[in-house]
C-alpha positions as CSV (number, residue, x, y, z in Angstrom):
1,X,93.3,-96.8,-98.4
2,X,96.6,-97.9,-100.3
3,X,98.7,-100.6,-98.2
4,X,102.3,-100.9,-98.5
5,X,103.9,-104.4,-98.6
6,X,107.6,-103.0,-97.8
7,X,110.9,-104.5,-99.4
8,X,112.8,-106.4,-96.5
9,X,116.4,-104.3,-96.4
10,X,117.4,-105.1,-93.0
11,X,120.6,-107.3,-93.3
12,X,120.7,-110.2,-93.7
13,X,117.9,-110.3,-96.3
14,X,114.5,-111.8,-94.4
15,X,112.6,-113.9,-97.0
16,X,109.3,-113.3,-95.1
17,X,106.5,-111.1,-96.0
18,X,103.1,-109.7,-94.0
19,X,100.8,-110.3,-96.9
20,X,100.8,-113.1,-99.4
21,X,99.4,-112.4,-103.6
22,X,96.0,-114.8,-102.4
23,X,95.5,-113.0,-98.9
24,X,95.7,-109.6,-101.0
25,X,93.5,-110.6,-103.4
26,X,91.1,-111.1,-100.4
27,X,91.6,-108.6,-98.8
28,X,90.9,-106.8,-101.8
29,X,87.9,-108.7,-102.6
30,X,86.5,-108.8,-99.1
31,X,87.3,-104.1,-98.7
32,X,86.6,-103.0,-102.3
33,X,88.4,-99.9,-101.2
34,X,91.4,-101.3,-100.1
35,X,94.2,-101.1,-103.1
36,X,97.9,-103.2,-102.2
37,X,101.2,-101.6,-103.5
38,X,104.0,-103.9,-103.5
39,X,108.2,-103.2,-103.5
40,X,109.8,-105.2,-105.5
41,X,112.0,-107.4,-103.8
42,X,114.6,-109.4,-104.4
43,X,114.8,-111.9,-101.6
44,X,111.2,-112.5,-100.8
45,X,109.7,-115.9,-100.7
46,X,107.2,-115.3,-103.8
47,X,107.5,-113.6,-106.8
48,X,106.0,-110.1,-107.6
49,X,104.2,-111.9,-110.9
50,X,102.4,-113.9,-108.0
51,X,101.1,-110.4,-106.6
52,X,100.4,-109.0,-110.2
53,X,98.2,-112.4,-111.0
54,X,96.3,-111.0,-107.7
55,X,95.6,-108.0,-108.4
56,X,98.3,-105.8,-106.7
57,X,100.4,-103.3,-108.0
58,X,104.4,-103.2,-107.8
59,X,106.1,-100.1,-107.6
60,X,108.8,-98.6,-106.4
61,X,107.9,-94.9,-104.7
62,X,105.8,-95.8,-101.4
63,X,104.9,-92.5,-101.0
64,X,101.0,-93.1,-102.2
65,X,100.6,-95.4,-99.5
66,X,98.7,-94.6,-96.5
67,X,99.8,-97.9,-94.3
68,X,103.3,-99.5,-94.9
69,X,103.9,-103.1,-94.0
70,X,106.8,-104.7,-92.8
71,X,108.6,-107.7,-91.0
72,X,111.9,-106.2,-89.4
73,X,112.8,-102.9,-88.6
74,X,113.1,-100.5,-91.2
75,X,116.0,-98.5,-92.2
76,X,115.9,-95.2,-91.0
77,X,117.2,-93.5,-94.2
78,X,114.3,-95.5,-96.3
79,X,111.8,-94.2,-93.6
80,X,109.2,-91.7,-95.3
81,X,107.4,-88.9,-92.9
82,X,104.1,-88.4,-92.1
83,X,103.5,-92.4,-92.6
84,X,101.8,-94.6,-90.8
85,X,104.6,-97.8,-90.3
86,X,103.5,-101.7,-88.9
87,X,106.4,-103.6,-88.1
88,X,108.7,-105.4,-85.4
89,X,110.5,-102.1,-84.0
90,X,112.5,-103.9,-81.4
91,X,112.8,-100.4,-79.3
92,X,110.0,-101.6,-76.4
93,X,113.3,-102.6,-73.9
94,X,115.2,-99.7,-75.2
95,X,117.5,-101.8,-77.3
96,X,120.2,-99.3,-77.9
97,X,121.0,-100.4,-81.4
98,X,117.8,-99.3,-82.6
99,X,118.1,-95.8,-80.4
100,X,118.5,-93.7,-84.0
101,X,115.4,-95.8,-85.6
102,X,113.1,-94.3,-82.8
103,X,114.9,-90.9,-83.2
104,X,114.1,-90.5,-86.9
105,X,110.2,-91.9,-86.5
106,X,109.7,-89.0,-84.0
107,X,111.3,-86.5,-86.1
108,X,109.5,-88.0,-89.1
109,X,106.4,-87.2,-87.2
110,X,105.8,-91.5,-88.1
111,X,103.4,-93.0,-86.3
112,X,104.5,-96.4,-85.6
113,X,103.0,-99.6,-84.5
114,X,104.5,-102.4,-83.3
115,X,103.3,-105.9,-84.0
116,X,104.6,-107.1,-80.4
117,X,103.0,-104.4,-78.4
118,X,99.6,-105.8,-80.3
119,X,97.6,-107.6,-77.5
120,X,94.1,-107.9,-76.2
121,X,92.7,-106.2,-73.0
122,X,94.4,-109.6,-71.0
123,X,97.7,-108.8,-72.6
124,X,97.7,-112.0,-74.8
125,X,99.3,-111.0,-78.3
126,X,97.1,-111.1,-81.3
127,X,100.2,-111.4,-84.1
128,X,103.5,-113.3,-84.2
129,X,105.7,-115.8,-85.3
130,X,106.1,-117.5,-82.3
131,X,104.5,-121.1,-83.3
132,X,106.8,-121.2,-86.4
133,X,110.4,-120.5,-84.2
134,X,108.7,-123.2,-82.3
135,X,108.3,-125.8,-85.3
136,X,111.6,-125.0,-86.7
137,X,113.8,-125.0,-83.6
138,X,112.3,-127.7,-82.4
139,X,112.9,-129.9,-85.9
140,X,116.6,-128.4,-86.0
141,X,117.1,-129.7,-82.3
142,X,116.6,-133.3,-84.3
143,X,118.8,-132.1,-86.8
144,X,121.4,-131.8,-84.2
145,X,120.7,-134.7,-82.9
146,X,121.1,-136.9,-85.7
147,X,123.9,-134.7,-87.2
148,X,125.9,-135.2,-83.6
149,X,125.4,-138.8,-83.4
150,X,125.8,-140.1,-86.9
151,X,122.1,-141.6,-87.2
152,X,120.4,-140.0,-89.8
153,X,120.8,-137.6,-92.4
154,X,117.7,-134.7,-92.8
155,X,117.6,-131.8,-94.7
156,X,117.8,-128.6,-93.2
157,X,114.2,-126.7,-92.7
158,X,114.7,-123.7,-95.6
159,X,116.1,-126.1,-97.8
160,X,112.3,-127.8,-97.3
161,X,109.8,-126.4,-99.7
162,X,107.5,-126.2,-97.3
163,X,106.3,-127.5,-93.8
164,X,104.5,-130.2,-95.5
165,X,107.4,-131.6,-97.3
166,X,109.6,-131.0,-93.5
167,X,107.6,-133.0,-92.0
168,X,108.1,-135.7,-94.8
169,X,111.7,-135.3,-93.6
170,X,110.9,-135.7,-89.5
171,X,108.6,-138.6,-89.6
172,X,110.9,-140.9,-91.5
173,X,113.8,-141.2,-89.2
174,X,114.0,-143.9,-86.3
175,X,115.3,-142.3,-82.6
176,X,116.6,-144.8,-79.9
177,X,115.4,-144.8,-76.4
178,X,116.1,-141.0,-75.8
179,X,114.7,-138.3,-73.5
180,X,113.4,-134.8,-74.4
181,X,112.2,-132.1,-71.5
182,X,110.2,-129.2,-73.8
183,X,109.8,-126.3,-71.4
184,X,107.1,-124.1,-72.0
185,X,103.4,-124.4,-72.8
186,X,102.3,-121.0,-74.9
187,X,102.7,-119.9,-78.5
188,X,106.3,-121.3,-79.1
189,X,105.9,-124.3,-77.1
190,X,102.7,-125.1,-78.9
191,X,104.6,-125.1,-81.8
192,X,107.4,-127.5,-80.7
193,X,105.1,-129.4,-79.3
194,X,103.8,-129.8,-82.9
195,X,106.8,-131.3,-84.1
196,X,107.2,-133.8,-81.4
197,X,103.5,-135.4,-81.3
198,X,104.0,-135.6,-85.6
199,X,107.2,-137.6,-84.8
200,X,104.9,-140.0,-82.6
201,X,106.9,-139.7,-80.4
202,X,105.5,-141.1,-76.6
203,X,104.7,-138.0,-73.8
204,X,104.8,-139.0,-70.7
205,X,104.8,-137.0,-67.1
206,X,107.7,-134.9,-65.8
207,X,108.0,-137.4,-63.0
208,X,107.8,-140.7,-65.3
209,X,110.6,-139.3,-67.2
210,X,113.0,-138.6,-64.1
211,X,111.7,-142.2,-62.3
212,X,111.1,-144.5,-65.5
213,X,112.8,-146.0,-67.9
214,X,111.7,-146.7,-71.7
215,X,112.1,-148.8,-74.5
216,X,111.2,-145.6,-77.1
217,X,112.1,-142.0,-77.2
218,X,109.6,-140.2,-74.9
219,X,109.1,-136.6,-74.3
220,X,107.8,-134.0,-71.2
221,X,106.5,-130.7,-71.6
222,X,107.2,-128.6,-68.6
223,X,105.5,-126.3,-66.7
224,X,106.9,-123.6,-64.5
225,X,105.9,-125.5,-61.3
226,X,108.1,-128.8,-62.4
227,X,111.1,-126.8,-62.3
228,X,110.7,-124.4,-60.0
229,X,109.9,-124.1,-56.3
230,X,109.8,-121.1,-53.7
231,X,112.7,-120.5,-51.1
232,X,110.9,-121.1,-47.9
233,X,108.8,-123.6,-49.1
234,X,105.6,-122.4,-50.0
235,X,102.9,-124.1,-52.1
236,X,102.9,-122.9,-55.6
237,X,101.4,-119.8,-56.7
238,X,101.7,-118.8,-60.7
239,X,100.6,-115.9,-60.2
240,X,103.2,-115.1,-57.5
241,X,105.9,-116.7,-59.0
242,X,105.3,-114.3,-62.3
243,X,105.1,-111.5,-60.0
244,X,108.0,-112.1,-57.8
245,X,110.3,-114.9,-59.4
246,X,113.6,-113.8,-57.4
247,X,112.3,-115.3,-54.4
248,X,112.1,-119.0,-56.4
249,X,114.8,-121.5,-57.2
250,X,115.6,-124.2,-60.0
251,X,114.9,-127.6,-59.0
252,X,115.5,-128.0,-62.9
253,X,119.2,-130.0,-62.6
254,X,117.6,-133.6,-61.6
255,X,115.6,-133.2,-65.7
256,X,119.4,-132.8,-67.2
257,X,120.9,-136.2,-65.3
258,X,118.1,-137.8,-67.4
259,X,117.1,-135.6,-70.5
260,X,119.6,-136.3,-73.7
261,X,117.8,-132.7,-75.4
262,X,116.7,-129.8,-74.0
263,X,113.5,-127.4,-76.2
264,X,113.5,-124.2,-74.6
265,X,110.6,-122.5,-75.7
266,X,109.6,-121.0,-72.0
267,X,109.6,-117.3,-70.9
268,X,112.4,-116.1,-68.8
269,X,112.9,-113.2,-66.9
270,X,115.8,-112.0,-65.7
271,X,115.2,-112.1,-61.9
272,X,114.6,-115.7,-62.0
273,X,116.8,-118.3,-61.7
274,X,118.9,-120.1,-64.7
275,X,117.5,-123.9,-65.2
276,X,121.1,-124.7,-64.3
277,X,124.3,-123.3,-63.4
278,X,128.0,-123.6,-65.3
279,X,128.9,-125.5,-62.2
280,X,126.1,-128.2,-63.0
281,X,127.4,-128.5,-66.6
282,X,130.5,-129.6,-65.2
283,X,129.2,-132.8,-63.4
284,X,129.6,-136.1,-64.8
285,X,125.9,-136.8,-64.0
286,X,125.3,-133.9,-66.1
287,X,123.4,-135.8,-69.6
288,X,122.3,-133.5,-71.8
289,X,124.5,-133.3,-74.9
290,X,121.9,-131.1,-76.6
291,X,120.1,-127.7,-76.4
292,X,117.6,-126.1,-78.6
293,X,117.7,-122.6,-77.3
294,X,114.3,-121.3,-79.4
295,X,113.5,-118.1,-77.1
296,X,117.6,-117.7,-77.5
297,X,118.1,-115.9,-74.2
298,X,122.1,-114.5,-74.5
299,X,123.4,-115.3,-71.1
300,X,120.1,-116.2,-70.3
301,X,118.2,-119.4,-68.3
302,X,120.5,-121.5,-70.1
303,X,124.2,-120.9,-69.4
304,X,125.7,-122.5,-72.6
305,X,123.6,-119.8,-74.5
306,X,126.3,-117.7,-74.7
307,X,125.8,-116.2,-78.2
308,X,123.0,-117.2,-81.2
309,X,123.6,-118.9,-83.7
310,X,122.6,-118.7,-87.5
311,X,120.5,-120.1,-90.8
312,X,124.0,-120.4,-92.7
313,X,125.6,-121.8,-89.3
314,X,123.2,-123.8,-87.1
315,X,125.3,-125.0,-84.0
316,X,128.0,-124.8,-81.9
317,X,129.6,-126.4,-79.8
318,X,130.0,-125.8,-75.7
319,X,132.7,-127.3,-73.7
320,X,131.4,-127.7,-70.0
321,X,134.3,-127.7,-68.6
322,X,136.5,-124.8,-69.4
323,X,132.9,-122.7,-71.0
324,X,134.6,-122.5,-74.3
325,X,132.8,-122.5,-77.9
326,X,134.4,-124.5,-80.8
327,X,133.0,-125.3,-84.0
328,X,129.7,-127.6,-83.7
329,X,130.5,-131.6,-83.1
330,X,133.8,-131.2,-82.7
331,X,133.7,-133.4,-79.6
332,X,130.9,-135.9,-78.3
333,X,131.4,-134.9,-74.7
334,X,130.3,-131.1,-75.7
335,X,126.9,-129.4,-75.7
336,X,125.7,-128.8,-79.3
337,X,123.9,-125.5,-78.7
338,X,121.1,-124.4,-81.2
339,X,120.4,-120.6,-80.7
340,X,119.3,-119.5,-84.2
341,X,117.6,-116.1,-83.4
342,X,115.2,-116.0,-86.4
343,X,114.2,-119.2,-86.6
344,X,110.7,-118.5,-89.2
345,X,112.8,-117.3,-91.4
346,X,113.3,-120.9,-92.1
347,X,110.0,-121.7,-93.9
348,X,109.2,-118.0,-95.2
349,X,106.2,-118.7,-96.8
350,X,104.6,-121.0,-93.9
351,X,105.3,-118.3,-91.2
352,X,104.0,-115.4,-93.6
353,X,101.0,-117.2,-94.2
354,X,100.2,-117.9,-91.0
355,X,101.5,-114.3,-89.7
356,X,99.1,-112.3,-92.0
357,X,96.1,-114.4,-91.5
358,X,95.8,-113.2,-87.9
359,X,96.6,-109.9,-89.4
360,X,93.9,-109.9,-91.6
361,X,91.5,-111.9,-88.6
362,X,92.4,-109.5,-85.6
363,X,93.7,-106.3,-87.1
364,X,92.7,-105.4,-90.1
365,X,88.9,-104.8,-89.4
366,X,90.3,-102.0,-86.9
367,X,92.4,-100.1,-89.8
368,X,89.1,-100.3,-92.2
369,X,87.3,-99.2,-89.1
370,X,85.1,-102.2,-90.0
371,X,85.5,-103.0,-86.1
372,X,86.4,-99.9,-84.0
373,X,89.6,-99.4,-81.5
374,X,87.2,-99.3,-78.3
375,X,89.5,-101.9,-76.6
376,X,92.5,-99.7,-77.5
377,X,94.7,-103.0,-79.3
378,X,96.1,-100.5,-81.9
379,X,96.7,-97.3,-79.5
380,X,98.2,-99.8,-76.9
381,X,100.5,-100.8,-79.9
382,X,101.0,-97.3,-81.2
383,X,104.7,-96.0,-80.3
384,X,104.9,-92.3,-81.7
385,X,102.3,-90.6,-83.4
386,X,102.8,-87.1,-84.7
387,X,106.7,-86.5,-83.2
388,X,106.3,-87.7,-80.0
389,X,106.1,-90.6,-77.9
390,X,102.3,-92.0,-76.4
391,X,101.6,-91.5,-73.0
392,X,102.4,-95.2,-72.3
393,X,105.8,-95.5,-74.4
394,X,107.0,-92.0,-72.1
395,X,108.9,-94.4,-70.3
396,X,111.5,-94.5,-73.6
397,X,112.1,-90.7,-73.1
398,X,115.4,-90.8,-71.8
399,X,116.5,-93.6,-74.1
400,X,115.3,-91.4,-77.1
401,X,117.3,-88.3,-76.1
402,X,120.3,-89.8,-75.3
403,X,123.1,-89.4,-78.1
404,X,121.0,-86.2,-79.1
């Protein structure tokens, strides 16, 4: 088997990669029939002498390769047929602006699989980034902080070598008495939640933070049941909530009277309610100055999310009363809004490392056939195979033919 490590050539240029030279010199190792081709690249975090020094190949054509590896989606004229393609399609909720990306891997006869769609029989994904847009939104949500304020200085994450010498940056500055409500306790909020226990920084309970005051900053994590509660009343049932969240409401507003920054790391689906209205924002009891928006929800749970930002350009800045963006800290009384939509691409080869080793851990075995597919996690994540859509991505039929 020849593997493909693609060139990145979605704009703009992503620095990460789903194999590293020392994980494909394992790999190679470990499957003595397993040979990596690399594309040169320009913009990726390590240099093809790196992959030589391992072992791999570079070249150009891709056509040798039975599996092609990539990060973002790939453009459809550099798509080859008849291949098989790994990367993050972004065509699962029938985003329209990937409608002719689908169209050309069924008429390619591709078969494609998509990391997302990659779970186990619960329905718990086996590969993402998620911890890293986790560690990096919530040290940029410091960032804002101090940058808002006037307190400290820190570098910004991808101008960090690493996450070893970012967290050199984190652990030195001094926070006053503030508050911070993370929301969200999975992959992403594990992440953040990284980043605030490597600050030192004091947890404490949802209600200790609304009733109690402190001397040093303090943090909560929240769970869905602190900030939500049914309509009539009812005792709290997760599962019910998840399956039915239109019939709950936000009891979130009493966290932003107290809260100076807001992590959003939680899940939010569109029939639930916002954590807090535009009307809320407008009240003088209304605290929170700053938002790290990591799942970056456009007119999401968070109503001052009203577009991402960027690497190059961080933050901007809500005004609560008229809902108006300006450029970020133009004015104290504002919300400074982080909502940078690709936030690994921050520490490129942090996230790529730990991307590909549960690539090599949980997927790889099942493309050597070392460990079969009996559990289905590569058919559930298979797309199109062979010009048409699998019997569980039928649903995207309409969406596909549309503009045909």
């Amino acid at each position: 088997m020849i593997i493909g490590l693609l060139r990145e050539e979605k704009l703009p240029p992503d620095r990460r990669v789903a194999l590293l030279p020392d994980q494909c010199a394992e790999i190679q190792k470990r499957y003595p029939g397993i040979q990596v081709l690399v594309q040169p690249s320009p913009h990726r975090c390590v240099a093809e002498t790196e992959y030589i020094a391992a072992g791999c190949h570079i070249s150009e054509d891709m056509n040798q390769c039975d599996v092609l590896l990539g990060i973002k989606e790939v453009p459809v004229l550099s798509l080859l047929p008849g291949k098989t393609y790994f990367f993050f399609s972004h065509t699962i909720k029938k985003q329209k602006h990937n409608r002719r990306l689908l169209q050309a891997v069924l008429e390619k006869k591709i078969t494609l699989i998509d990391y997302e769609c990659l779970t186990d029989e619960a329905g718990q994904r086996l590969i993402a980034f998620g911890r890293y847009a986790g560690i990096v939104g919530t040290y940029n949500a410091f960032w804002t902080f101090g940058k808002k304020y006037g307190l400290y200085d820190l570098k910004r994450a991808y101008e960090c070598r690493d996450q070893a010498e970012m967290e050199t940056q984190y652990k030195k500055i001094g926070l006053p008495p503030i508050k911070i409500v993370l929301t969200g306790t999975g992959r992403v909020g594990k992440g953040a939640l990284e980043v605030l226990q490597g600050m030192g920084i004091r947890q404490v309970s949802p209600d200790e933070l609304l009733g109690l005051d402190f001397t040093q900053p303090v943090f909560a994590v929240l769970r869905s049941q602190d900030y939500h509660q049914h309509r009539e009343g009812q005792p709290w049932d997760a599962a019910h909530f998840h399956g039915h969240p239109q019939q709950y409401i936000s009891r979130f507003k009493a966290f932003t009277q107290v809260a100076d920054i807001l992590i959003a790391t939680a899940y939010w689906h569109p029939q639930a309610p916002v954590l807090f209205t535009k009307e809320d924002m407008q009240k003088t009891s209304f605290r929170t100055r700053v938002v790290a928006d990591v799942t970056c929800d456009i007119d999401g749970s968070i109503p001052c999310t009203i577009k991402s930002s960027s690497i190059p350009d961080p933050v901007y800045d809500y005004d609560r009363c008229t809902g108006e963006t300006y450029p970020a800290f133009s004015d104290p009384d504002h919300i400074s809004v982080m909502a940078i939509d690709n936030l690994p691409c921050e520490l490129p080869l942090d996230a790529s490392r730990y991307f590909a080793e549960q690539l090599i851990k949980n997927i790889l075995p099942r493309l050597t056939q070392a460990t079969d597919d009996t559990n289905g996690v590569l058919s559930r994540a298979t797309i199109a195979t062979g010009g048409g859509l699998t019997e569980r991505y039928k649903y995207l039929d309409n969406f596909v033919k549309e503009g045909l």
